[in-house]
ZANUKE-805310 format. One record per atom (N, C-alpha, C): x, y, z; atom name. Coordinates in steps of 0.02 Angstrom, whole numbers, plus 50000, padded with zeros to 5 digits. Layout:
BEGIN
{{X,Y,Z},"CA"};
...
//
This chain:
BEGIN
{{50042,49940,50000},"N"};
{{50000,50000,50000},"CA"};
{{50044,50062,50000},"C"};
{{50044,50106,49969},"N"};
{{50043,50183,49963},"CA"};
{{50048,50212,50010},"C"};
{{50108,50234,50038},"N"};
{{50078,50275,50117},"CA"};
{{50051,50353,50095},"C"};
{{50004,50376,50149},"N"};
{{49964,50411,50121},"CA"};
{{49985,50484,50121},"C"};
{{50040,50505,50158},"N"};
{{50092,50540,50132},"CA"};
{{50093,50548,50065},"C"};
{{50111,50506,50030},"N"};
{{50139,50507,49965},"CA"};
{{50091,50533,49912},"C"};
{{50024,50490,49940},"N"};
{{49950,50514,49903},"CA"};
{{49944,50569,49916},"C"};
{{49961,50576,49977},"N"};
{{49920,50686,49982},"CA"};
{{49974,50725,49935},"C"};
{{50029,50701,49918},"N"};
{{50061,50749,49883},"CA"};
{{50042,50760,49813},"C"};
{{50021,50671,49804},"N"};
{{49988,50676,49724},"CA"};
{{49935,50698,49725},"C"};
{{49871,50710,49767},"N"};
{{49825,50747,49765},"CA"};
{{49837,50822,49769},"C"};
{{49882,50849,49776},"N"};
{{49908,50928,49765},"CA"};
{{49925,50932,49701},"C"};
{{49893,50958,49648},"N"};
{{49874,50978,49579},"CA"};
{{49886,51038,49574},"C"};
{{49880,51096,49595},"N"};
{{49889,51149,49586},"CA"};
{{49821,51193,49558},"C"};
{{49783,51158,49547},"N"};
{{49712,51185,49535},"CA"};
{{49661,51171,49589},"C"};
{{49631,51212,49622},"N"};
{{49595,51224,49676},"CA"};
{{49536,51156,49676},"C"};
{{49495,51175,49627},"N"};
{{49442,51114,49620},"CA"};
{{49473,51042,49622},"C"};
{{49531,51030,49583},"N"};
{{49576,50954,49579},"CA"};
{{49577,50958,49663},"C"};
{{49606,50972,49701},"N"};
{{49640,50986,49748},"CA"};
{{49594,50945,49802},"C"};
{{49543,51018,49783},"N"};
{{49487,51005,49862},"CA"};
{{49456,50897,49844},"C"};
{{49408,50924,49783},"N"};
{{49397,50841,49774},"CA"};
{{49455,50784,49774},"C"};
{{49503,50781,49765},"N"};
{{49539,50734,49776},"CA"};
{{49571,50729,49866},"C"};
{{49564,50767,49902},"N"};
{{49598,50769,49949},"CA"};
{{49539,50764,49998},"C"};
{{49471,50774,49971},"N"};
{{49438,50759,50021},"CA"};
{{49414,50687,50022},"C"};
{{49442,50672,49946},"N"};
{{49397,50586,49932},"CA"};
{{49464,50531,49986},"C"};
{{49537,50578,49970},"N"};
{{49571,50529,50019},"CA"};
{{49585,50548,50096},"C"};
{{49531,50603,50110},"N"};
{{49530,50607,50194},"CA"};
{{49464,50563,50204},"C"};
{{49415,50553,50183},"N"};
{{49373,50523,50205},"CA"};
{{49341,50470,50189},"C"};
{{49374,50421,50125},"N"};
{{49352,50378,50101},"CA"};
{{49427,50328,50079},"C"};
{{49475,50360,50054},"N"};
{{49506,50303,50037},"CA"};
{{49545,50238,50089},"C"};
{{49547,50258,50176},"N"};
{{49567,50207,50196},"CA"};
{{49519,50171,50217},"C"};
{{49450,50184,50208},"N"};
{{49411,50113,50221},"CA"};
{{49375,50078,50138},"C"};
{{49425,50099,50108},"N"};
{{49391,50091,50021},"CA"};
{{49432,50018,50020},"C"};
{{49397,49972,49992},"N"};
{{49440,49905,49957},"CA"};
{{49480,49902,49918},"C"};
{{49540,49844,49909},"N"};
{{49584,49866,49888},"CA"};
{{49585,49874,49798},"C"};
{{49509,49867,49772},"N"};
{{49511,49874,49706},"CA"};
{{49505,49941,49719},"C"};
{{49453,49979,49738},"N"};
{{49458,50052,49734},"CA"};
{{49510,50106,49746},"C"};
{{49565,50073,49824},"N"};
{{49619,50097,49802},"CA"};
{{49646,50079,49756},"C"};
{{49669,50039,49720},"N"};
{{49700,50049,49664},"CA"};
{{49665,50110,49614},"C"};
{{49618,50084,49577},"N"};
{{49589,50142,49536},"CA"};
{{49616,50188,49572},"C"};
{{49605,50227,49629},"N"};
{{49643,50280,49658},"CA"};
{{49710,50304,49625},"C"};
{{49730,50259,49663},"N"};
{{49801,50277,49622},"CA"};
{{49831,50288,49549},"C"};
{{49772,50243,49520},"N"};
{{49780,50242,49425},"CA"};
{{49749,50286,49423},"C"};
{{49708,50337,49454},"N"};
{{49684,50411,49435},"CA"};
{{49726,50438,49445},"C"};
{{49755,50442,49502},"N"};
{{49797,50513,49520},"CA"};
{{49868,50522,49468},"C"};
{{49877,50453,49425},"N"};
{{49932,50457,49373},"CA"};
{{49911,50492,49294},"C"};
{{49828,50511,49310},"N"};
{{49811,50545,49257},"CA"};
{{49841,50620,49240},"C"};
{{49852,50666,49189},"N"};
{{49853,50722,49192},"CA"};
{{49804,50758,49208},"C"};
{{49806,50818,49220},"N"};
{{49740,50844,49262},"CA"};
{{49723,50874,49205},"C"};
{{49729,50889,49157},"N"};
{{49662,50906,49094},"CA"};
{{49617,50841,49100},"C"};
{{49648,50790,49072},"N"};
{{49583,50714,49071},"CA"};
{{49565,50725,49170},"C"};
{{49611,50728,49212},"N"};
{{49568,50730,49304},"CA"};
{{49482,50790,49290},"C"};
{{49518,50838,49259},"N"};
{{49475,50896,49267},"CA"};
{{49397,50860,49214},"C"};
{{49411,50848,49148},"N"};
{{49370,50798,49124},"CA"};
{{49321,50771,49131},"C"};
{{49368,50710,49161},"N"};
{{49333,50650,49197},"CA"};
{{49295,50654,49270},"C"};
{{49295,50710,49293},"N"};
{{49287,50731,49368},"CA"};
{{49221,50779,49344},"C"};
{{49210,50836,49313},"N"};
{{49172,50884,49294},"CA"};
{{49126,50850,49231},"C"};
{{49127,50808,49214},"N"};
{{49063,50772,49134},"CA"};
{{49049,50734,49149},"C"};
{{49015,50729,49100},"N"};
{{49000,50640,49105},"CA"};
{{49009,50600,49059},"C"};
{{49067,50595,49044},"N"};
{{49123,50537,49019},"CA"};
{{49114,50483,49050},"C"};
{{49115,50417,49045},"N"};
{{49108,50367,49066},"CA"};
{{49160,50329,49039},"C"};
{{49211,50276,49088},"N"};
{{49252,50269,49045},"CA"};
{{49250,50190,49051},"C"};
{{49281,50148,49043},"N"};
{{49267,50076,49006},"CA"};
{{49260,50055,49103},"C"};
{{49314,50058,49153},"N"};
{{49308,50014,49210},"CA"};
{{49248,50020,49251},"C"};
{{49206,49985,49270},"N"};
{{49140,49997,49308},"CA"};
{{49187,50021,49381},"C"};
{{49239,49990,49406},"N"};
{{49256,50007,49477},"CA"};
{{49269,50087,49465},"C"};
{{49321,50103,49407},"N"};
{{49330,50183,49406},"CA"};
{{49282,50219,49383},"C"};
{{49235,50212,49358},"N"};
{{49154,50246,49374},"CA"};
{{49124,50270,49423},"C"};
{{49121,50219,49495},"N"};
{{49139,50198,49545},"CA"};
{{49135,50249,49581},"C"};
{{49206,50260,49582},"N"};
{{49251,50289,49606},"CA"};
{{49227,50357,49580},"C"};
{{49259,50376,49526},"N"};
{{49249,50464,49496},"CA"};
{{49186,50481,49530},"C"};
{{49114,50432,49523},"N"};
{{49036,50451,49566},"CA"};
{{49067,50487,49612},"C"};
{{49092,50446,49669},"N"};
{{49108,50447,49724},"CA"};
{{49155,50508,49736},"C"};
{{49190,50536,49702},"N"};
{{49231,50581,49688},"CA"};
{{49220,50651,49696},"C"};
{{49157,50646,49633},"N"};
{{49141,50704,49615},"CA"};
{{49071,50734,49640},"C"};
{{49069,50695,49686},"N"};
{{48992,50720,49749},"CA"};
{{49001,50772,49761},"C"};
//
């Protein structure tokens, strides 16, 4: 596992909206999330933040039902 150190740094984007939603999905959901959803986690946060901003703000749907999932869950 990822220590979560490491995640809060990759959730620092530099864009306010990236920022807040990603940092609040891993203060309050990703350590009791399973370990498929962390993963997806992590295969998001290796996205660039044009496709984060994207995939977070539309409704793009993208092929994995778990990272569907997830972005829902995200972008509450």
């Amino acid at each position: 596992m990822i220590k979560l150190a490491k995640l809060y740094w990759q959730c620092r984007r530099g864009t306010q909206e990236l920022d807040f939603l990603l940092l609040r999905y891993l203060d309050t959901h990703y350590v009791q999330a399973n370990n498929v959803e962390q993963a997806s986690f992590i295969e998001l946060l290796a996205l660039e933040d044009d496709v984060l901003i994207e995939l977070l703000f539309s409704d793009i749907a993208v092929d994995s039902v778990a990272m569907n999932t997830l972005i829902g869950k995200i972008a509450i």
